[in-house]
N, C-alpha and C positions, 0 to 999 in steps of 0.2 A: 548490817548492810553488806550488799555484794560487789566483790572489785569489778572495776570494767574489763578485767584480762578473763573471767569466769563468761565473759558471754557465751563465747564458742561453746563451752559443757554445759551450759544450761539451754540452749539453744536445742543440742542436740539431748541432751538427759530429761531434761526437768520440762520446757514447754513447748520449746520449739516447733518441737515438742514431738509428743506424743499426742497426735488428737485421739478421740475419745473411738474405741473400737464400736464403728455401728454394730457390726457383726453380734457383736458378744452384749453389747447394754442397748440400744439403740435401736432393736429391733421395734415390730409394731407391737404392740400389748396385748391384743388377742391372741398374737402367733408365740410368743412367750410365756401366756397362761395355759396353753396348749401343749406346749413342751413341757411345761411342769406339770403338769394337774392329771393328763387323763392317760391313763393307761397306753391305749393305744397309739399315742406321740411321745409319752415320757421314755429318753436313754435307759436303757437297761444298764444299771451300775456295776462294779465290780462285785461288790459284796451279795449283788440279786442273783446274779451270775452262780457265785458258790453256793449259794444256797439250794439255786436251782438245781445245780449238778448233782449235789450232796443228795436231794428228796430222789434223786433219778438213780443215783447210785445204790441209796439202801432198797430203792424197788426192785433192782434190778439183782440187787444178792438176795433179797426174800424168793424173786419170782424163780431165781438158780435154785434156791435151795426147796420151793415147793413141786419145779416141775419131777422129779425122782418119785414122788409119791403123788402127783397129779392124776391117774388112775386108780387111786385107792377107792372104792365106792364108802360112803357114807349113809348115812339114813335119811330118808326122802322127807324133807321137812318144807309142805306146800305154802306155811304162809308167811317163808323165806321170800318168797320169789315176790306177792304181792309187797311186802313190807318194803322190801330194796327196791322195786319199781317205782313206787311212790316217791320214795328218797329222790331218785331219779329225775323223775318228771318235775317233781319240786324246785330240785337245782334247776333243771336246765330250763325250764318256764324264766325264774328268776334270772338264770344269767342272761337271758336272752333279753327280756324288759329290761338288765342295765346297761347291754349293749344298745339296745335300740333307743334308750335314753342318749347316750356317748354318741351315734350316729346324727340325732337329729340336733347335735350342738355342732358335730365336725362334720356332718355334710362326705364323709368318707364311703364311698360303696363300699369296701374291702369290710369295714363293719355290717354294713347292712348284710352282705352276703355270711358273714361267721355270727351273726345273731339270728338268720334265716336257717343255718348250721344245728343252732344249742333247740332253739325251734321245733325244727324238722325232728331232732333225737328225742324229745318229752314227748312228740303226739307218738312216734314210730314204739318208745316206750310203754306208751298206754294202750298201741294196738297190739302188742305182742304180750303185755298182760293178761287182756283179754283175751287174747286166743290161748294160752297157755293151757294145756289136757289138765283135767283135775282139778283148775281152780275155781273156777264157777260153774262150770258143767265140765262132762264127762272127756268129751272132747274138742274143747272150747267153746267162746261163743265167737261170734260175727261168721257163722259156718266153717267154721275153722277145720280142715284135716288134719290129718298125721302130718304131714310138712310144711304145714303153714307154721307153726312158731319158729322154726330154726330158719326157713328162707326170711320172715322178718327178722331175724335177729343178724341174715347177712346185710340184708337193704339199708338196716339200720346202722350196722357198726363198717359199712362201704358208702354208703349218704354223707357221714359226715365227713370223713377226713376230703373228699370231692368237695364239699364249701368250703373247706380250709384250704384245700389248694385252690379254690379261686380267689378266697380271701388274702394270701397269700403273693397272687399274681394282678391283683389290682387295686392300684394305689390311687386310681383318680377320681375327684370332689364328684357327688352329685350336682346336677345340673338343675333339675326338676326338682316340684314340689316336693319337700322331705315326707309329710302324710300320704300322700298317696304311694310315694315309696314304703313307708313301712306297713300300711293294709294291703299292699300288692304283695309283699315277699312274707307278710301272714299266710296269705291266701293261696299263693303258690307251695308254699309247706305242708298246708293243711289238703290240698290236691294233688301234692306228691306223696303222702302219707294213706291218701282214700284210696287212688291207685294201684300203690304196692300192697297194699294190704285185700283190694281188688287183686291183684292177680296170683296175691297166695294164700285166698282162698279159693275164691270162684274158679282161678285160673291153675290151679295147682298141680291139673294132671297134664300141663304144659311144660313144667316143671322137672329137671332132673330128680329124686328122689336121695334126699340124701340124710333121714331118719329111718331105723329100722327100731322101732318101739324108744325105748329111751337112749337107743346106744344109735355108734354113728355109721352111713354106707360111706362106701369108698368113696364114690361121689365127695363126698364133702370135702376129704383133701383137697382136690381142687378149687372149688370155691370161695373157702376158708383161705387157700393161698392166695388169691385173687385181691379178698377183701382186706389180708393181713399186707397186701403188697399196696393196696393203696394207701395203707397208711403211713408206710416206710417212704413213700413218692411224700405226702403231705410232711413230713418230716422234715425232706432233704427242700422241700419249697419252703419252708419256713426256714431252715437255716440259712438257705440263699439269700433270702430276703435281709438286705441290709440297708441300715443298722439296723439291727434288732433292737424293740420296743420292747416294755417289762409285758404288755401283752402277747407277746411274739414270743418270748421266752418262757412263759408259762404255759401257751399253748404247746409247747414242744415237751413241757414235762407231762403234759395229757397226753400230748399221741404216744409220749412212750408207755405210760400207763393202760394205754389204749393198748397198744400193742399186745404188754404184758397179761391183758385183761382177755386178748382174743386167742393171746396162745394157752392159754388155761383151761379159757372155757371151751375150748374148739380146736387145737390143734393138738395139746400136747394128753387130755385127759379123755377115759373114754367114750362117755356119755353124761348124760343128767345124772344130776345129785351125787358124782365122785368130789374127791375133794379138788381139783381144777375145778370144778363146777364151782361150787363155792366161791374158791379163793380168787375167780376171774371176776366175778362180780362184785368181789370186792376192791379189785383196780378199778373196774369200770364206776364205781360206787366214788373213788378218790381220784380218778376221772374227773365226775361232775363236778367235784368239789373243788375240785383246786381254782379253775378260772373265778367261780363263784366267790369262794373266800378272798381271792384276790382284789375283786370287785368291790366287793363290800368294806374290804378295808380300804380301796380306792378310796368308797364315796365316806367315810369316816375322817379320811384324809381330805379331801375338797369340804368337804363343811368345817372345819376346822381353822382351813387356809378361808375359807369364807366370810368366819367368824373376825377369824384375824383382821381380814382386809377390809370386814364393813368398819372395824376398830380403827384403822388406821386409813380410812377415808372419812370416817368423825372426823380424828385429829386433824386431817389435813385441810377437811373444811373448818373447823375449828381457827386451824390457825390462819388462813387467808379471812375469816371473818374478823380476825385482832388484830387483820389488818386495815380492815378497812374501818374498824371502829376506829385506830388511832389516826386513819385520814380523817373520818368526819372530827373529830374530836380539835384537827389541828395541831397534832403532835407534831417534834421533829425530827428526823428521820435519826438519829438517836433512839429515841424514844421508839419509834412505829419499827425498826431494828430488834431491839429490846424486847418489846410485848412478844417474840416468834421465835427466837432463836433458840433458849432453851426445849421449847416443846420439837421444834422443827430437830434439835441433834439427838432427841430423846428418839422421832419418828424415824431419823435415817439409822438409827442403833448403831452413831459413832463415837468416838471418844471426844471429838471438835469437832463444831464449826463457828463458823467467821462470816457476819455481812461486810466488806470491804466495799470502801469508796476510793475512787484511780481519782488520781490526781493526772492526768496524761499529759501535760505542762512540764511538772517536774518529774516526773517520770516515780511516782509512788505511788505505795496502798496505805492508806488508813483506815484504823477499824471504825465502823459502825458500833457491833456489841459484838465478843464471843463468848460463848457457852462450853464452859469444860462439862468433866464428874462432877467436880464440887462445885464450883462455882460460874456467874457470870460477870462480862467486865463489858459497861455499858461508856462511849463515849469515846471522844477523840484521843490521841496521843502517843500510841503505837501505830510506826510509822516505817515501812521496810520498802524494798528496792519494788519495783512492777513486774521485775523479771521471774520472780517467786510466782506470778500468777499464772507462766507458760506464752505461749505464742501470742502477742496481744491483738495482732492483724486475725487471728484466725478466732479470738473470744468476739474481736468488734461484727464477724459472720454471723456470731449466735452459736460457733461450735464450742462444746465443753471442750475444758483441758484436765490430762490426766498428767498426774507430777507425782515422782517417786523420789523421794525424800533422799534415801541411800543414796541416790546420782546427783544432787545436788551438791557443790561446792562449800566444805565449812562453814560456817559461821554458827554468831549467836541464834538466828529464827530455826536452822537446821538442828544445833541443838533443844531448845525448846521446843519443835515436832516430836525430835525424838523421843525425849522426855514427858511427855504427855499420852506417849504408845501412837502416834502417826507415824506409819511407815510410808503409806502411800495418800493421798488426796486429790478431790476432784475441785475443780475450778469450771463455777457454771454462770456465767454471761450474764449481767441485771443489764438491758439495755430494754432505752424508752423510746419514741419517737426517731428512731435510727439511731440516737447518742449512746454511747456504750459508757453505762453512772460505777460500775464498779463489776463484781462477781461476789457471789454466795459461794465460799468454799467448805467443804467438810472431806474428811478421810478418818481413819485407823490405819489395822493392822491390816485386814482384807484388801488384798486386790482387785480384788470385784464388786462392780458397782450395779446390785440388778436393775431390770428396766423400773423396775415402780419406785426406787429411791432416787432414778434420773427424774421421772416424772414428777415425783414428787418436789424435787429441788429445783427444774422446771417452773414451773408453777409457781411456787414462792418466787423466785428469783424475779419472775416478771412483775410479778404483783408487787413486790419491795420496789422494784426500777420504777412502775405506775406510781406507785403512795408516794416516791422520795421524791418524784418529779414533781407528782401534785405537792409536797412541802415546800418545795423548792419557789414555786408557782404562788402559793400563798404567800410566801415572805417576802417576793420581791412585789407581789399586789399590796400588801400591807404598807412597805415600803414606801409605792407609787404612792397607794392612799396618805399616810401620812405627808409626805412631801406635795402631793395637792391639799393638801389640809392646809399645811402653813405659807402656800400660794393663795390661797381661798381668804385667809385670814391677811395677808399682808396687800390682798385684791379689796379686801371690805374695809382694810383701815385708811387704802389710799382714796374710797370710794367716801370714805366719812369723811374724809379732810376735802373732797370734792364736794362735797354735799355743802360743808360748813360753809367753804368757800361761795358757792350757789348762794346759799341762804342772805348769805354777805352782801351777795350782788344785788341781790334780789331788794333788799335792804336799800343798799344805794340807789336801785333804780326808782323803789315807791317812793323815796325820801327825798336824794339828792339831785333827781331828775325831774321830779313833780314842780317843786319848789320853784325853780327859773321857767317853768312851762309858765306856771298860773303868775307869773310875774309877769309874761311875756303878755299872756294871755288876760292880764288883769289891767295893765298899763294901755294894752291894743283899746279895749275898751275905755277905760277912762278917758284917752285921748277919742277917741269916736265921740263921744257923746259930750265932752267939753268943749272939743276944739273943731268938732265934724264940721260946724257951719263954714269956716274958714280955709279947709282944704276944699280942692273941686275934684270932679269928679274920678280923675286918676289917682291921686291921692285916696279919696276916700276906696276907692279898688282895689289899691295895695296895702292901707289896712285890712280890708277885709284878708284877702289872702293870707297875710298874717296868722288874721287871730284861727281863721281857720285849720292853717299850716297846725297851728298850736293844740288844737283839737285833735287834730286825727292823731299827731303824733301823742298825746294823752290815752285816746281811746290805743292805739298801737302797743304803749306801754302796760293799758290794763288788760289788752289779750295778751300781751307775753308772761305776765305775769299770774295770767289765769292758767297757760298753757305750762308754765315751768310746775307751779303748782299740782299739774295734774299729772305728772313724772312721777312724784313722791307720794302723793296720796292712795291709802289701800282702799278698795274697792269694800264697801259696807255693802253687803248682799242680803236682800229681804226679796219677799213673792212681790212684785208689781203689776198692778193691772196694768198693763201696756195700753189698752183703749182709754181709760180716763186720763193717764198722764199725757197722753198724745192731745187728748182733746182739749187739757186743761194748757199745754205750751200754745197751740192753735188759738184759742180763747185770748188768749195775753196778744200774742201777736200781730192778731187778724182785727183788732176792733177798732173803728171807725176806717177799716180799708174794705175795696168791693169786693174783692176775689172769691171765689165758689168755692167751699174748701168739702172734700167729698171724703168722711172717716167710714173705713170700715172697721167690723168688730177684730181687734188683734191678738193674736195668743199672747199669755201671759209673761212674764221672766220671772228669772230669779239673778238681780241685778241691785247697785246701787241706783237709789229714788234719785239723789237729787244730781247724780252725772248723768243718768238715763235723760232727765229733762234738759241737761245741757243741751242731748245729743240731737234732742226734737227739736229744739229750740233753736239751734243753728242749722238743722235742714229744713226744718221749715220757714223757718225767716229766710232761708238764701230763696227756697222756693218764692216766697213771697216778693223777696227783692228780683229776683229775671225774671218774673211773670209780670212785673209791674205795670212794663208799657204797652200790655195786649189788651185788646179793644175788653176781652171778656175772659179775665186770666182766670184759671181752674187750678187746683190743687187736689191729686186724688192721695191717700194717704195708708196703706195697706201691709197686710202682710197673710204668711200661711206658716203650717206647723208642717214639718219632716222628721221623720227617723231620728236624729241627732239633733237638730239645731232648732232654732225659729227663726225665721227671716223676714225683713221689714223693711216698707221700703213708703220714700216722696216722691211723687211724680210731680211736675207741671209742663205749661206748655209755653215754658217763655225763651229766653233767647237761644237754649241749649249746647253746644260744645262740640269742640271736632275728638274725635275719639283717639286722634293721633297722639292729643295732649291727656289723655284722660291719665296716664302715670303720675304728670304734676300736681292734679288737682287741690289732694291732698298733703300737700306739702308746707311747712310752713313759707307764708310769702310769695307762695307762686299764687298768680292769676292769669285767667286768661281774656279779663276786659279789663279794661283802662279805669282809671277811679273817676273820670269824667262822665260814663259810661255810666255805671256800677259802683256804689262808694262800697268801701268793705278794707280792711285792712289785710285778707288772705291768710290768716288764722282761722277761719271756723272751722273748716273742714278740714284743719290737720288736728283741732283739738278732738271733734269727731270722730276721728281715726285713733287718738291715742287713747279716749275713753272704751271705746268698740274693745280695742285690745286690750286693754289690763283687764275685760271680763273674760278675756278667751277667746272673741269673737273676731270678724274680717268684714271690711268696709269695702265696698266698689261702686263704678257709678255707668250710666248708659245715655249717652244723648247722639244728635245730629242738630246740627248748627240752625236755628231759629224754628226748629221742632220742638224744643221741648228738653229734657232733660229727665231723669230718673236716680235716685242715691238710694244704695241699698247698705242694710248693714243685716250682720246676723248672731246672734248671741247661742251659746251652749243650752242644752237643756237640760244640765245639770251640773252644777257648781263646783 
């Protein structure tokens, strides 16, 4: 643990920090694979540097030591020239196809223009083959003269270093379609090649004259100097060109080759087939070759680095996939820590790393899991200061911290970095929903952390913050869940001792209530009919009310008791023809009364039989009951099938209801006529409503006051 007097130096050393240099890890990933990878953007290193010089040096003591004997004539060996030509055209075909590869991924004209370059030199190549005296005819073909192969041999070796100085002088992106740029600077090549080769033949007595049979005219000095001076310009344009790329420096050991190749063949020797002749065409020859070989072990190098990194994009999906199995799995963030780490320190090729969870409260880290060499350590109880993590305002942004071990303050954790070869470590932010749950740390000995191991730890780091969150989420749902479980449970036992109790009353009331009714009601009688003659007519009146009082409140008790009953009872669900039970309640109800009862055919349910007949039976006996004292009461009895439901419904035309009160209807004990009026106790039509509902179904009703009346109910049509 660290003293609180250490803040200030770790403040300033360890995190305070240091954030994380965009510059240097932080850049974009394509702009980074591009600095590495391709030629024409990768630094020229120290070691490419001496190498480079070293090839340029021993050129340049061969080329000292051949020019003394660069006039020596040799023996004229004609299918020297075809054989090396070919070479030629070979390379510079090829290097140009991997230039114009490299251009249409960077989008660079300066490429487009020095692969229109290697181009333009393979076709100029192949015309001055063919015109060359004695190889295929006498004195060439495509109409070739006496000065036609030496004026292409100026156009050609003065063509190219002029695209290397534009190549050279222009560094900016294409804009336009990349295909149509590279069939355009084909086509311009291949039209600057029919041209010059157009005007030194056709055009050749335009021409200084600067061949006199195999040997050279004065004339040529000057041309030769012309074309040698251009290349010494493209030279000093390349060197300017800074920083110099390992393309840029390889091109500079061609134009010296180049150089080398033109003072031989042309300036220093005295005609065809001496030995300059020869030995120029053999720079020119390792010329071609160098950018080529360079190329190709470029593209040997990007397939490799290719190889690598489809490898360690497996692994990276890999391992966010072990992480999300251990979300679905329900793991805990232990565990879903655990399943990644060692593969994740294996991917950043470090000696540690560490899933830490902050405790930001007490101001600590504890581990999740770490992964050494040998081993891993899964689980809580290594427990160090927060300050070891670096700036903790600047991790809760989402910036990484980078923390150099050496500038940290003594202790036991500064020991044990050292100890395991961490000299330096990066500290990368797990934060979920804005909360900042910990950081993913890893380090060694390197100081440098490249873009794809920040990416890489990126990535995880979020995906660990997402899974810990969702663990997090689980346990305290689980949590909830149980502690509604034993609300649920202590809900249902006070619900069963409510029940018992019900039952209880229920008990009393058919038992202990009955008992004094029919006494009341049994005695009413006895005295009527024994003792009737003897009371008059008041008397015998207030018996009556009596015994009647004693009735309703009977009937009262056996609708409460029907309606308690129908609370607890589960709904028994069979297929019901709704038309015959409707007809068979009407039937009981309606006989020896007058009323018109009018069925039509009903869809069927799928309902309890004998509540369904409750439900007819008390709308149509109410039907029956307000229709009663209409000269010509009618009852129509209906229903229709819809989408979801079926609905059903009693109409009559008896005293009907203000629709202000239609909320009470169904209520136990409300009514809206007097029992003078209307006898009825004002339970049917809440038992109605609580049969309706325990199928799933909704009860409502429609009237205007001595029109008529309508009760509708509607059941599910599917159980």
């Amino acid at each position: 643990m660290l003293l609180s007097s250490d803040m200030a130096q770790i403040a300033r050393a360890a995190g305070g920090g240091e954030p994380v240099d965009e510059k240097r890890i932080g850049q974009p990933r394509s702009t980074a694979v591009q600095q590495r990878v391709f030629l024409s953007t990768l630094p020229a290193e120290p070691g490419e540097r001496r190498l480079a010089l070293a090839v340029v040096a021993i050129s340049a003591l061969i080329f000292l030591a051949a020019v003394p004997f660069a006039k020596q004539p040799l023996a004229p060996l004609p299918a020297f020239i075809p054989i090396y030509q070919s070479a030629l055209v070979v390379n510079d075909l090829i290097t140009a196809v991997l230039l114009f590869g490299q251009f249409s991924i960077l989008r660079l004209r300066g490429l487009l223009l020095l692969a229109s370059g290697y181009l333009f030199t393979a076709f100029m190549a192949a015309s001055h083959t063919l015109s060359f005296p004695g190889l295929f005819a006498p004195g060439g073909l495509l109409g070739a003269g006496p000065q036609t192969t030496a004026w292409l041999y100026m156009f050609w070796h003065g063509g190219f270093p002029l695209l290397v100085i534009a190549y050279a002088l222009d560094r900016r992106p294409l804009k336009g379609p990349r295909g149509g740029a590279v069939v355009s600077s084909i086509a311009a090549a291949l039209a600057a090649v029919v041209l010059l080769t157009a005007l030194a033949t056709a055009g050749q007595d335009f021409l200084p004259a600067i061949m006199r049979g195999n040997h050279y005219a004065p004339a040529l000095i000057t041309v030769i100097s012309s074309v040698w001076a251009l290349s010494l310009v493209a030279l000093i344009a390349l060197w300017r060109r800074r920083p110099h790329s390992v393309l840029d420096l390889w091109l500079m050991v061609v134009l010296c080759a180049w150089l080398f190749d033109i003072g031989l063949s042309a300036v220093f020797n005295a005609g065809r087939f001496d030995l300059g002749f020869y030995a120029g065409r053999v720079y020119g020859l390792l010329a071609a070759s160098l950018v080529l070989v360079v190329l190709l072990l470029d593209n040997g190098v990007l397939y490799s680095r290719l190889a690598e990194t489809h490898a360690e994009h497996q692994e990276r999906l890999r391992i966010l996939h072990e992480i999300d199995r251990a979300v679905v799995a329900e793991q805990p963030p232990e565990a879903i820590a655990a399943a990644v780490i060692q593969p994740l320190r294996a991917l950043l090729g470090v000696p540690r790393a560490i899933v830490n969870k902050f405790d930001l409260a007490a101001g600590e880290v504890e581990w999740l899991a770490a992964a050494g060499r040998r081993r891993t350590r899964v689980g809580p109880g290594v427990r160090y200061s927060i300050r070891l993590m670096g700036n903790v305002e600047a991790l809760r942004k989402g910036e990484p911290q980078l923390i150099d071990v050496g500038a940290l303050p003594p202790g036991p954790e500064v020991d044990a970095l050292l100890a395991s070869g961490v000299r330096t470590y990066m500290a990368v932010p797990m934060i979920a929903g804005g909360e900042l749950l910990g950081a993913l740390s890893f380090g060694g000995d390197a100081h440098v952390f490249t873009p794809e191991k920040m990416n890489i730890a990126r990535e995880v780091a979020t995906q660990l913050a997402i899974a810990i969150t969702q663990a997090r989420l689980l346990e305290r749902v689980k949590s909830q869940a149980l502690e509604l479980e034993l609300r649920v449970r202590e809900r249902t036992a006070e619900l069963e001792v409510a029940n018992r109790e019900l039952d209880s009353f229920t008990y009393s009331v058919s038992h202990d209530l009955r008992a004094p009714l029919r006494a009341v009601d049994g005695f009413a009688k006895m005295l009527e009919e024994d003792h009737g003659q003897r009371l008059d007519d008041e008397g015998r009146r207030l018996l009556g009310v009596v015994r009647g009082g004693s009735q309703r409140m009977g009937q009262l008790i056996d609708d409460l008791l029907a309606f308690s009953r129908l609370g607890r009872q589960v709904p028994a669900k069979c297929r019901i023809d709704m038309t015959s039970l409707a007809r068979e309640a009407a039937d009981e109800l309606a006989s020896g009364t007058r009323p018109e009862v009018a069925l039509a055919t009903l869809p069927p349910a799928d309902a309890d039989r004998a509540l369904l007949k409750q439900v007819w039976v008390n709308l149509i006996g109410n039907a029956l009951k307000y229709s009663g004292k209409r000269e010509a009461p009618r009852i129509e009895i209906g229903g229709r099938e819809e989408p979801s439901e079926n609905t059903y419904w009693v109409r009559d035309n008896g005293a009907g209801f203000d629709m202000r009160y239609a909320a009470k209807l169904f209520g136990v004990f409300q009514r809206l006529h007097g029992p003078d009026e209307f006898p009825g106790t004002g339970v049917g039509l809440a038992i109605v409503q609580r049969v309706v509902t325990r199928h799933g179904g909704r009860v409502w009703a429609e009237g205007r006051p001595d029109e008529g009346a309508c009760f509708f109910f509607s059941l599910p049509k599917k159980a």
